[in-house]
C-alpha positions in Angstrom: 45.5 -4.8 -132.0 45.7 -1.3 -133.4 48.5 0.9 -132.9 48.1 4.1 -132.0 50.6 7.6 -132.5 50.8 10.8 -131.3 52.7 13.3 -129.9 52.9 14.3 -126.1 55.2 16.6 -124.1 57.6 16.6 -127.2 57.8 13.1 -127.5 56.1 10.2 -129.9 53.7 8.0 -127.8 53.2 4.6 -129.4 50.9 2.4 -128.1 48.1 -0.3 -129.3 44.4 -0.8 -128.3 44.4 -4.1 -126.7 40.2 -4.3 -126.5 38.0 -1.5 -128.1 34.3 -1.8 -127.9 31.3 -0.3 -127.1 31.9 0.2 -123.2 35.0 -1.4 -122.6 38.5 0.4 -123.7 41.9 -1.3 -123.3 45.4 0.1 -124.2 49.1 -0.4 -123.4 52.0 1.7 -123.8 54.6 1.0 -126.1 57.3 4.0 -126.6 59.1 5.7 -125.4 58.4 2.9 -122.5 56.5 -0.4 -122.1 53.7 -0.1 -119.7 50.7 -2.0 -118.6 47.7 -2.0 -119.6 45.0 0.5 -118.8 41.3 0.1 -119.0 38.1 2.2 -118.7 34.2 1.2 -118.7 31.1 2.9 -119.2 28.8 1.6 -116.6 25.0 2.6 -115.8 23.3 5.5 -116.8 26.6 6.8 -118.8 25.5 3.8 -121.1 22.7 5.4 -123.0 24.7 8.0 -124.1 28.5 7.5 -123.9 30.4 4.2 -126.9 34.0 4.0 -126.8 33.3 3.9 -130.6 33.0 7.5 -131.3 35.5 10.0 -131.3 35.3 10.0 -127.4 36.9 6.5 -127.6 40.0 8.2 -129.6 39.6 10.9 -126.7 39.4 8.6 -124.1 42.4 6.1 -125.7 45.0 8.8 -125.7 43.9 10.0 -122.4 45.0 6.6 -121.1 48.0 6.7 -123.0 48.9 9.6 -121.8 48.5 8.5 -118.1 50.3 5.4 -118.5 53.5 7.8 -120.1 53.2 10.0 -116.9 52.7 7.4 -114.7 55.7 5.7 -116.1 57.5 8.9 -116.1 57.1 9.5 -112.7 57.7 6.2 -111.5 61.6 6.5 -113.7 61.9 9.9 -111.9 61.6 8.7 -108.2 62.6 4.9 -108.7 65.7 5.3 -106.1 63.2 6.1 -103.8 60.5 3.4 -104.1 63.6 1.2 -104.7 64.2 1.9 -100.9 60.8 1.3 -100.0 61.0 -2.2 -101.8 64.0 -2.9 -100.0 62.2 -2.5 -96.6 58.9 -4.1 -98.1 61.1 -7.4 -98.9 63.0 -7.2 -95.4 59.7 -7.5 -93.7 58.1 -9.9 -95.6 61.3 -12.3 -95.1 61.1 -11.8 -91.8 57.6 -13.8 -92.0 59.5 -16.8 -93.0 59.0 -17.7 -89.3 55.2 -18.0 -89.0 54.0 -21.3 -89.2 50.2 -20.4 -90.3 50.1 -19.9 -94.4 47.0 -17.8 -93.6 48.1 -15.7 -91.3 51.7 -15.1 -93.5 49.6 -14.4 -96.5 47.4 -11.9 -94.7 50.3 -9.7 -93.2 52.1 -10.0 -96.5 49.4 -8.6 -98.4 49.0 -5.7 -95.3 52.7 -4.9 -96.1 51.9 -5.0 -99.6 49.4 -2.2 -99.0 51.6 -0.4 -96.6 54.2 -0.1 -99.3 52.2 1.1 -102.3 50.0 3.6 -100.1 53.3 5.3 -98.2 55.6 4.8 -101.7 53.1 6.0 -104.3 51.2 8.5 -101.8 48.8 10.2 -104.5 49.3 13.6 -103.1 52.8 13.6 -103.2 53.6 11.7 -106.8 50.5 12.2 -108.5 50.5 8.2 -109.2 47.5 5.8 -107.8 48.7 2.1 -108.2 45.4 -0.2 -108.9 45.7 -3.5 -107.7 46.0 -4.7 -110.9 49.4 -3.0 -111.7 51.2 -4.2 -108.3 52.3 -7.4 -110.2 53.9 -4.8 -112.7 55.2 -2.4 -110.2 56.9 -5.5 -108.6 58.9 -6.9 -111.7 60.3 -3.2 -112.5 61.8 -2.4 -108.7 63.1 -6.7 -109.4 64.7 -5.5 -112.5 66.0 -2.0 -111.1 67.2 -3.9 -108.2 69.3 -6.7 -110.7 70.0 -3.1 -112.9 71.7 -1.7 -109.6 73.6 -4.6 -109.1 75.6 -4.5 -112.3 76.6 -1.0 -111.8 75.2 0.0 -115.4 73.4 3.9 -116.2 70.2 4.1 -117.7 68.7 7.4 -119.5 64.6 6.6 -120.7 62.9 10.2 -120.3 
Protein backbone atom coordinates (compact mmCIF):
# COMPACT_ATOMS: atom_id res chain seq x y z
CA UNK A 1 0.00 0.00 0.00
CA UNK A 2 1.24 3.46 -0.81
CA UNK A 3 0.59 6.40 1.21
CA UNK A 4 -0.38 9.26 -0.18
CA UNK A 5 -0.16 13.45 1.18
CA UNK A 6 -1.49 16.51 0.37
CA UNK A 7 -3.08 19.34 1.34
CA UNK A 8 -6.88 20.20 1.05
CA UNK A 9 -9.11 22.95 2.55
CA UNK A 10 -6.15 23.84 4.93
CA UNK A 11 -5.72 20.57 6.19
CA UNK A 12 -3.08 17.45 5.54
CA UNK A 13 -5.07 14.56 3.86
CA UNK A 14 -3.30 11.16 4.40
CA UNK A 15 -4.40 8.32 2.85
CA UNK A 16 -3.02 4.95 1.05
CA UNK A 17 -3.79 3.39 -2.40
CA UNK A 18 -5.26 0.12 -1.47
CA UNK A 19 -5.23 -1.28 -5.43
CA UNK A 20 -3.60 0.80 -8.27
CA UNK A 21 -3.59 -0.60 -11.74
CA UNK A 22 -4.36 -0.16 -15.07
CA UNK A 23 -8.27 0.35 -14.82
CA UNK A 24 -8.97 -0.31 -11.36
CA UNK A 25 -8.12 2.52 -8.50
CA UNK A 26 -8.58 1.91 -4.79
CA UNK A 27 -7.91 4.37 -1.83
CA UNK A 28 -8.93 4.89 1.81
CA UNK A 29 -8.78 7.83 3.97
CA UNK A 30 -6.55 8.05 6.76
CA UNK A 31 -6.30 11.67 8.39
CA UNK A 32 -7.62 13.83 9.58
CA UNK A 33 -10.38 10.77 9.67
CA UNK A 34 -10.59 7.07 8.78
CA UNK A 35 -12.85 6.37 5.96
CA UNK A 36 -13.75 3.68 3.60
CA UNK A 37 -12.62 2.82 0.76
CA UNK A 38 -13.34 4.35 -2.53
CA UNK A 39 -12.94 2.88 -5.94
CA UNK A 40 -13.16 3.88 -9.69
CA UNK A 41 -12.86 1.78 -13.04
CA UNK A 42 -12.35 2.53 -16.51
CA UNK A 43 -14.78 0.40 -18.35
CA UNK A 44 -15.40 0.19 -22.30
CA UNK A 45 -14.41 2.53 -24.85
CA UNK A 46 -12.57 4.85 -21.95
CA UNK A 47 -10.13 1.76 -22.06
CA UNK A 48 -8.19 2.53 -25.12
CA UNK A 49 -7.29 5.63 -23.95
CA UNK A 50 -7.63 6.34 -20.19
CA UNK A 51 -4.59 3.86 -17.31
CA UNK A 52 -4.88 4.77 -13.79
CA UNK A 53 -1.04 4.61 -14.30
CA UNK A 54 -0.43 7.96 -15.58
CA UNK A 55 -0.66 11.13 -13.94
CA UNK A 56 -4.60 10.91 -14.35
CA UNK A 57 -4.35 8.05 -11.76
CA UNK A 58 -2.57 10.66 -9.25
CA UNK A 59 -5.49 13.04 -10.53
CA UNK A 60 -8.00 10.60 -10.08
CA UNK A 61 -6.46 9.23 -6.45
CA UNK A 62 -6.70 12.54 -4.77
CA UNK A 63 -9.97 13.27 -6.31
CA UNK A 64 -11.19 10.30 -4.27
CA UNK A 65 -9.53 11.35 -1.42
CA UNK A 66 -10.79 14.31 -1.51
CA UNK A 67 -14.49 12.99 -1.65
CA UNK A 68 -14.04 10.59 0.99
CA UNK A 69 -12.66 13.89 3.41
CA UNK A 70 -15.91 15.73 2.34
CA UNK A 71 -18.00 13.03 2.57
CA UNK A 72 -16.74 12.37 6.01
CA UNK A 73 -16.93 15.97 6.75
CA UNK A 74 -20.37 16.22 6.06
CA UNK A 75 -21.40 13.25 7.52
CA UNK A 76 -19.45 14.80 11.25
CA UNK A 77 -21.34 18.07 10.41
CA UNK A 78 -25.06 16.66 10.40
CA UNK A 79 -24.43 13.34 12.47
CA UNK A 80 -27.23 14.58 15.24
CA UNK A 81 -29.37 14.43 12.56
CA UNK A 82 -28.91 11.08 10.79
CA UNK A 83 -28.36 9.94 14.42
CA UNK A 84 -32.19 10.64 14.63
CA UNK A 85 -32.94 8.99 11.56
CA UNK A 86 -31.02 5.81 12.80
CA UNK A 87 -32.99 5.88 15.83
CA UNK A 88 -36.29 5.56 13.88
CA UNK A 89 -34.53 3.14 11.24
CA UNK A 90 -33.80 0.74 14.40
CA UNK A 91 -37.32 1.32 16.00
CA UNK A 92 -38.85 -0.04 12.89
CA UNK A 93 -36.79 -2.77 12.16
CA UNK A 94 -37.40 -4.06 15.95
CA UNK A 95 -40.67 -3.80 15.41
CA UNK A 96 -40.29 -6.72 12.70
CA UNK A 97 -39.28 -9.04 15.44
CA UNK A 98 -42.85 -10.22 15.09
CA UNK A 99 -42.99 -11.58 11.52
CA UNK A 100 -42.65 -15.13 11.40
CA UNK A 101 -41.36 -15.33 7.62
CA UNK A 102 -37.32 -14.65 7.50
CA UNK A 103 -38.03 -13.68 3.94
CA UNK A 104 -40.45 -11.46 4.26
CA UNK A 105 -38.38 -9.71 7.54
CA UNK A 106 -35.36 -9.47 5.45
CA UNK A 107 -37.10 -7.86 2.50
CA UNK A 108 -38.79 -4.92 4.61
CA UNK A 109 -35.64 -4.62 6.48
CA UNK A 110 -33.60 -3.94 3.57
CA UNK A 111 -36.75 -1.43 2.22
CA UNK A 112 -36.17 0.51 5.56
CA UNK A 113 -32.66 0.27 4.93
CA UNK A 114 -33.18 2.14 1.65
CA UNK A 115 -35.78 4.45 3.10
CA UNK A 116 -33.26 5.66 5.65
CA UNK A 117 -30.18 6.30 3.46
CA UNK A 118 -32.40 7.94 0.57
CA UNK A 119 -34.44 10.44 3.11
CA UNK A 120 -31.09 10.88 5.59
CA UNK A 121 -28.41 11.30 2.96
CA UNK A 122 -30.83 13.05 0.29
CA UNK A 123 -28.11 14.05 -2.38
CA UNK A 124 -29.60 17.34 -3.02
CA UNK A 125 -29.69 18.40 0.35
CA UNK A 126 -26.09 17.03 1.83
CA UNK A 127 -24.31 16.67 -1.26
CA UNK A 128 -23.45 12.86 0.04
CA UNK A 129 -24.62 9.58 -2.21
CA UNK A 130 -24.19 6.49 0.08
CA UNK A 131 -23.22 3.35 -2.36
CA UNK A 132 -24.34 0.21 -1.13
CA UNK A 133 -21.14 -0.71 -0.36
CA UNK A 134 -20.53 1.98 2.43
CA UNK A 135 -23.99 1.22 4.37
CA UNK A 136 -22.03 -1.37 6.41
CA UNK A 137 -19.69 1.67 7.32
CA UNK A 138 -22.32 4.22 7.73
CA UNK A 139 -23.93 1.76 10.24
CA UNK A 140 -20.85 1.09 12.62
CA UNK A 141 -20.25 5.10 12.85
CA UNK A 142 -24.18 6.16 13.88
CA UNK A 143 -23.43 2.48 16.44
CA UNK A 144 -20.45 4.20 17.78
CA UNK A 145 -21.98 7.90 17.88
CA UNK A 146 -24.94 6.31 19.53
CA UNK A 147 -22.41 4.37 22.43
CA UNK A 148 -20.33 8.13 22.13
CA UNK A 149 -23.80 9.83 23.20
CA UNK A 150 -24.34 7.55 25.86
CA UNK A 151 -21.22 8.46 27.87
CA UNK A 152 -21.90 12.07 27.74
CA UNK A 153 -18.24 12.79 26.21
CA UNK A 154 -17.45 15.98 23.37
CA UNK A 155 -15.86 15.26 20.32
CA UNK A 156 -14.02 18.02 17.95
CA UNK A 157 -12.64 16.09 14.34
CA UNK A 158 -13.09 19.06 11.65
Amino acid sequence: MTPVTFTYDNRELMGEVITRNKFYLEVRLLSPCQYCPAKLYISGFARSNMSFLTDFGDKCIEDLLIKSYDKAKSIYNNLDRFANFYGNLKEEKLALNHLHDSDVKKKISRKLEDWFFHSAFTSSITGIIIPETERDFIFNILDDYSRFLESNNSMELF
